[in-house]
ROGU-808577 format. One line per 4 residues: number of its first residue (from 0); for each residue x, y, z of N, C-alpha, C. Coordinates in nm, 2 decimals. Last residue first. Layout:
BEGIN
NUM> X:Y:Z:X:Y:Z:X:Y:Z ~ ...
***
This chain:
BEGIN
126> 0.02:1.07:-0.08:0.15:1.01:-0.19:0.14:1.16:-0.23 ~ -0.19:0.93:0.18:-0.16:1.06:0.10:-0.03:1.01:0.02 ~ -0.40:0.60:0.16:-0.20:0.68:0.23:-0.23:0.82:0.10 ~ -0.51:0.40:-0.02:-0.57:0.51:0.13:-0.45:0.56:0.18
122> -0.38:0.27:-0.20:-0.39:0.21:-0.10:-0.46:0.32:0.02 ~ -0.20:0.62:-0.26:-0.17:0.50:-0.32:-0.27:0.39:-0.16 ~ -0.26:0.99:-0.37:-0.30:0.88:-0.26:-0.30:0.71:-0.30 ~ -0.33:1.34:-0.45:-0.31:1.16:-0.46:-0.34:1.11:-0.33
118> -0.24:1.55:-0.32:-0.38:1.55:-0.36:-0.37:1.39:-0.44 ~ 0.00:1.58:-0.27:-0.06:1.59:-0.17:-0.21:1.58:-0.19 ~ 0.11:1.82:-0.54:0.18:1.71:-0.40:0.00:1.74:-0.32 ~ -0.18:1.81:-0.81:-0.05:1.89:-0.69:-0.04:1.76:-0.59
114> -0.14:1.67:-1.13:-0.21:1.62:-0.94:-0.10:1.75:-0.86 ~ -0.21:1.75:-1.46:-0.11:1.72:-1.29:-0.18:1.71:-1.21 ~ -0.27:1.58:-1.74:-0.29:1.64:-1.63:-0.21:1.60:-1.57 ~ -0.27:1.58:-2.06:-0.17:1.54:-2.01:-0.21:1.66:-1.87
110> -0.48:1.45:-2.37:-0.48:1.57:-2.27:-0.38:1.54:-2.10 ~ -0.51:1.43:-2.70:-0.44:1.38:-2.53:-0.41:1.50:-2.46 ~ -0.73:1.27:-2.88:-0.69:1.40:-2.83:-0.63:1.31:-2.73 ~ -0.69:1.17:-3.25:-0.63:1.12:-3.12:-0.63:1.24:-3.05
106> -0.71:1.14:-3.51:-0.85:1.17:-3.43:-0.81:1.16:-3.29 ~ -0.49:1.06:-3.63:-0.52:1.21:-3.67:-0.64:1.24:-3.55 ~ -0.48:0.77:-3.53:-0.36:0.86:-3.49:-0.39:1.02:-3.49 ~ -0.67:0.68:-3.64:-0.71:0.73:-3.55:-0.62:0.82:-3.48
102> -0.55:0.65:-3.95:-0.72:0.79:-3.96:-0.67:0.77:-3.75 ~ -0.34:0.52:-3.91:-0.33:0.64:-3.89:-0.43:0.76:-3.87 ~ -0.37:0.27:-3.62:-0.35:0.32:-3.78:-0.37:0.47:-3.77 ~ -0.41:0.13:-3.38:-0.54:0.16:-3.46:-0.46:0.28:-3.57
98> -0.12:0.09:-3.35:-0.22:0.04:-3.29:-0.33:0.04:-3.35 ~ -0.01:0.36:-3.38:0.08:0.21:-3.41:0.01:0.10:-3.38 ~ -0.12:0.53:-3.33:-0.13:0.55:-3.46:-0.07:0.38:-3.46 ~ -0.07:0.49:-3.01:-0.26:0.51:-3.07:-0.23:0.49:-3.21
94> 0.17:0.63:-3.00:0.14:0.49:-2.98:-0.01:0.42:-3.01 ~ 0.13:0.86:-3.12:0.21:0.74:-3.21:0.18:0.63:-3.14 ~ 0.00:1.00:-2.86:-0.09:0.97:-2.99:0.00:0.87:-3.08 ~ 0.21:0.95:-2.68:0.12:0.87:-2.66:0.01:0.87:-2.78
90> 0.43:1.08:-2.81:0.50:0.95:-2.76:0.32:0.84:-2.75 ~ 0.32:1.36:-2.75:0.39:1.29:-2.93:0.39:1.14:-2.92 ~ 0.28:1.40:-2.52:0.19:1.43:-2.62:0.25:1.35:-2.78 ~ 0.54:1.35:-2.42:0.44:1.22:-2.41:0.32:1.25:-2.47
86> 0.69:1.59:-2.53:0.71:1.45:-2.54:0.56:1.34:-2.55 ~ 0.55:1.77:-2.38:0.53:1.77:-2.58:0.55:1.61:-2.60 ~ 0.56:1.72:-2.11:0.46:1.74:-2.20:0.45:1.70:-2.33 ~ 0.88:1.72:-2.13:0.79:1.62:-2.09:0.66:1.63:-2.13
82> 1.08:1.91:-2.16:0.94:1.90:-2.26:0.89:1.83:-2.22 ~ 1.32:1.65:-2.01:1.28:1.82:-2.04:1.19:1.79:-2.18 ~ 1.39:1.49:-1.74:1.30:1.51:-1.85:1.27:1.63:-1.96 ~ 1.57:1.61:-1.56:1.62:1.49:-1.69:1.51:1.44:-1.79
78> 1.45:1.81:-1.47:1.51:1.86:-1.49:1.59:1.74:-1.62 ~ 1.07:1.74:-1.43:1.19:1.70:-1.44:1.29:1.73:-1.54 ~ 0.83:1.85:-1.47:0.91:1.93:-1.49:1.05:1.89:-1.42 ~ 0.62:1.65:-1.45:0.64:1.71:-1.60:0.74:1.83:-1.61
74> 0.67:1.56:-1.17:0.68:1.49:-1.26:0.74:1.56:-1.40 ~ 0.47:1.76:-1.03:0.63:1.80:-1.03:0.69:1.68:-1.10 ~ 0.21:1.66:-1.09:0.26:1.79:-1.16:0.43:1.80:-1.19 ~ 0.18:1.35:-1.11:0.22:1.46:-1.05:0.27:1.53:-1.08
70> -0.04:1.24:-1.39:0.04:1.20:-1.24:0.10:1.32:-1.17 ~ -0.28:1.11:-1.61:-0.30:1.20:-1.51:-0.15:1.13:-1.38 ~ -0.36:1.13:-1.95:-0.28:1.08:-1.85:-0.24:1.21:-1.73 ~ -0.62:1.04:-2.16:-0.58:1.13:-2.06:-0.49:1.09:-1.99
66> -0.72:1.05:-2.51:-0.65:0.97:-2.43:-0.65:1.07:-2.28 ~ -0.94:0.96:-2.68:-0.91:1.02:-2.62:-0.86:0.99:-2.50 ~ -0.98:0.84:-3.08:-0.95:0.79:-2.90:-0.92:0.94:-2.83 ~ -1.17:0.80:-3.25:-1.13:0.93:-3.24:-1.12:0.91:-3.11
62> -1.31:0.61:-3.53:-1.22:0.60:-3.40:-1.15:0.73:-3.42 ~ -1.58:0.67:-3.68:-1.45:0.69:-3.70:-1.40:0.66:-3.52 ~ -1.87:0.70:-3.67:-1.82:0.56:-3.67:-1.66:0.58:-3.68 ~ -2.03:0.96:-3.47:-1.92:0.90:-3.59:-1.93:0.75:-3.59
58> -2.28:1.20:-3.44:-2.22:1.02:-3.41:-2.15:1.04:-3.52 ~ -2.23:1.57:-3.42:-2.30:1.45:-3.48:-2.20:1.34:-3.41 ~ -2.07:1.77:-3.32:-2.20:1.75:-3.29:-2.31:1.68:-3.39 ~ -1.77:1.67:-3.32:-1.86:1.82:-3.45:-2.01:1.83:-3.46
54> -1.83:1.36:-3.31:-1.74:1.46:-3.36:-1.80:1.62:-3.42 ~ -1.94:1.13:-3.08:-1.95:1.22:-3.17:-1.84:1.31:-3.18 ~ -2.09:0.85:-2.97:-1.93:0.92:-2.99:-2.00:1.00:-3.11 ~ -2.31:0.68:-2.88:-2.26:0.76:-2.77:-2.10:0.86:-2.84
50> -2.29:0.45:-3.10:-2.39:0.54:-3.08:-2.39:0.67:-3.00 ~ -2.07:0.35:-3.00:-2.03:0.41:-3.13:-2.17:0.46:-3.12 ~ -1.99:0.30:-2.67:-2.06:0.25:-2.73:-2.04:0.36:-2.87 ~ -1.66:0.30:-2.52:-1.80:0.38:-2.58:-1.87:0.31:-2.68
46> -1.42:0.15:-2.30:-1.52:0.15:-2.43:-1.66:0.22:-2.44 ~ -1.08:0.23:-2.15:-1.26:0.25:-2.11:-1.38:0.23:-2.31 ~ -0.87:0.12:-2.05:-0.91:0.09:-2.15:-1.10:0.13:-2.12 ~ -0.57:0.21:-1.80:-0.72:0.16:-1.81:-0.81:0.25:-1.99
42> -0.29:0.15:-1.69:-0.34:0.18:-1.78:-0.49:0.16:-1.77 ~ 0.02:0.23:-1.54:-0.12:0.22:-1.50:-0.22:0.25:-1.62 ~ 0.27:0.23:-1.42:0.17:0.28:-1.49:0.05:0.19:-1.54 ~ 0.51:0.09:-1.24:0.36:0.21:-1.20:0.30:0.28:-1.31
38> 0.66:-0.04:-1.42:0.57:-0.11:-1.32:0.47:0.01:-1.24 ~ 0.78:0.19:-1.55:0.68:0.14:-1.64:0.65:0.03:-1.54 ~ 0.99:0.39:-1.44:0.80:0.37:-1.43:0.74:0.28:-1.48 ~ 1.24:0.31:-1.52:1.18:0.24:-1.35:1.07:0.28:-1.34
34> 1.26:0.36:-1.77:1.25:0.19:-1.75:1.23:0.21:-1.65 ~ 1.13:0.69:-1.84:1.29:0.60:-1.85:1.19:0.43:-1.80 ~ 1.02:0.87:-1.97:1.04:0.87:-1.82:1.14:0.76:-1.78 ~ 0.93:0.81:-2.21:0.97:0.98:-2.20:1.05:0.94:-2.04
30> 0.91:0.54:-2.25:1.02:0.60:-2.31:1.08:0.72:-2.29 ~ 0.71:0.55:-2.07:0.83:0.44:-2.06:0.91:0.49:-2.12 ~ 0.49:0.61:-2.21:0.55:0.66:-2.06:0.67:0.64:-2.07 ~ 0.48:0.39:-2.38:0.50:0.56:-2.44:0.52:0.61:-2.32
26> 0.46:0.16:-2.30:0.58:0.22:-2.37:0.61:0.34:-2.41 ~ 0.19:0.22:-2.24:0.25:0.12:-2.11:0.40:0.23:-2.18 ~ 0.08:0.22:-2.48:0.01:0.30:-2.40:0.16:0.32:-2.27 ~ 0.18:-0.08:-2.56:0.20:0.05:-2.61:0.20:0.18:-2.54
22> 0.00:-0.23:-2.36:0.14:-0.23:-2.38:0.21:-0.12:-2.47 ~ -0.26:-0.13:-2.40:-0.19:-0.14:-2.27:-0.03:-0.15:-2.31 ~ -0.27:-0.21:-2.69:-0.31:-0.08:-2.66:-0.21:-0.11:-2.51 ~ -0.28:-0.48:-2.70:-0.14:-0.44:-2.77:-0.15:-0.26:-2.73
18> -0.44:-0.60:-2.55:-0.34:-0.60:-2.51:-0.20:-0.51:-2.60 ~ -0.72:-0.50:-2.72:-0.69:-0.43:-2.58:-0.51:-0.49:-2.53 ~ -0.66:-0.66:-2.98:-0.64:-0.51:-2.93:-0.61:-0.43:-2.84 ~ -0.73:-0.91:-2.95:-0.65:-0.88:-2.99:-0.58:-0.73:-2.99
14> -0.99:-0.86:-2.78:-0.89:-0.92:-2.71:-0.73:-0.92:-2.78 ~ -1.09:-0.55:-2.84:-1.14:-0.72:-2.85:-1.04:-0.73:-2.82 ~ -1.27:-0.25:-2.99:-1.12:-0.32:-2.85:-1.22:-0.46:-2.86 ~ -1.39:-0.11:-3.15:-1.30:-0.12:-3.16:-1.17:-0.18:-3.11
10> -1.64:-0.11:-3.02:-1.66:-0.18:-3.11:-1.48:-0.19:-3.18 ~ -1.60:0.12:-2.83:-1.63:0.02:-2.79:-1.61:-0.10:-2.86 ~ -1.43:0.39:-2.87:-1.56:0.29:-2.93:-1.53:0.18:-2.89 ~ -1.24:0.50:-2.63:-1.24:0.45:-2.73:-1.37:0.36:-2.78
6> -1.02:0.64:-2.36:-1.18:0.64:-2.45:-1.16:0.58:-2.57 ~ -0.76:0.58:-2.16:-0.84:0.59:-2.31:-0.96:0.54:-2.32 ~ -0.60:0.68:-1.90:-0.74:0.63:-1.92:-0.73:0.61:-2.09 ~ -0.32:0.67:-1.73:-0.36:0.64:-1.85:-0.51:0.61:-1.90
2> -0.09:0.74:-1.46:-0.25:0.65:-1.49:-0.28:0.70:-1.64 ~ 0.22:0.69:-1.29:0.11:0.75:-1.42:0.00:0.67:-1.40 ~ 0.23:0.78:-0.96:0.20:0.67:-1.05:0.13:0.73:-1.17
***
């Protein structure tokens, strides 16, 4: 199951936002991985308060999302996926620029983790 966290100021997500983030978010899997993941991804929208965000060891007021998506290693080296990394590195900051514009698109880290087999788990069951 992909999962998807983003960090984001807090002051930046409201109801018009948070749905178009999840659905984007949702599309950029979707595209590198084809149309039978996108009912297992898994999105969650975490907010920081803008007093708590810094860049370069000072607070910003700039949106500087950081995204993480974490699923199984042997995922990112699907033989009908190839680059899958670069991919969804490209696939998930545009979808952050298509969304919150381009100053966030430039401030966007994505960091794209593996699970080894057998260190997940769907419902308490090993996966």
């Amino acid at each position: 199951m992909p999962h998807v966290s983003l960090h984001l100021r807090e002051e930046s997500l409201d109801a018009t936002v948070e749905p178009r983030l999840i659905a984007a978010l949702t599309e950029a899997v979707t595209a590198v991985f084809g149309e039978p993941v996108r009912p297992m991804v898994a999105v969650e929208l975490i907010g920081v308060p803008q007093r708590r965000r810094g860049i370069g060891g000072v607070p910003t007021d700039e949106d500087a999302p950081v995204v993480a998506l974490s699923m199984r290693e042997a995922a990112y080296h699907l033989p009908h996926v190839p680059d899958a990394p670069a991919r969804l590195v490209a696939a998930l900051t545009e979808a952050i620029t298509g969304t919150l514009g381009e100053a966030a698109g430039r401030q966007t880290v994505v960091t794209v983790e593996g699970v080894a087999a057998g260190r997940s788990g769907i419902g308490g069951q090993p996966a």
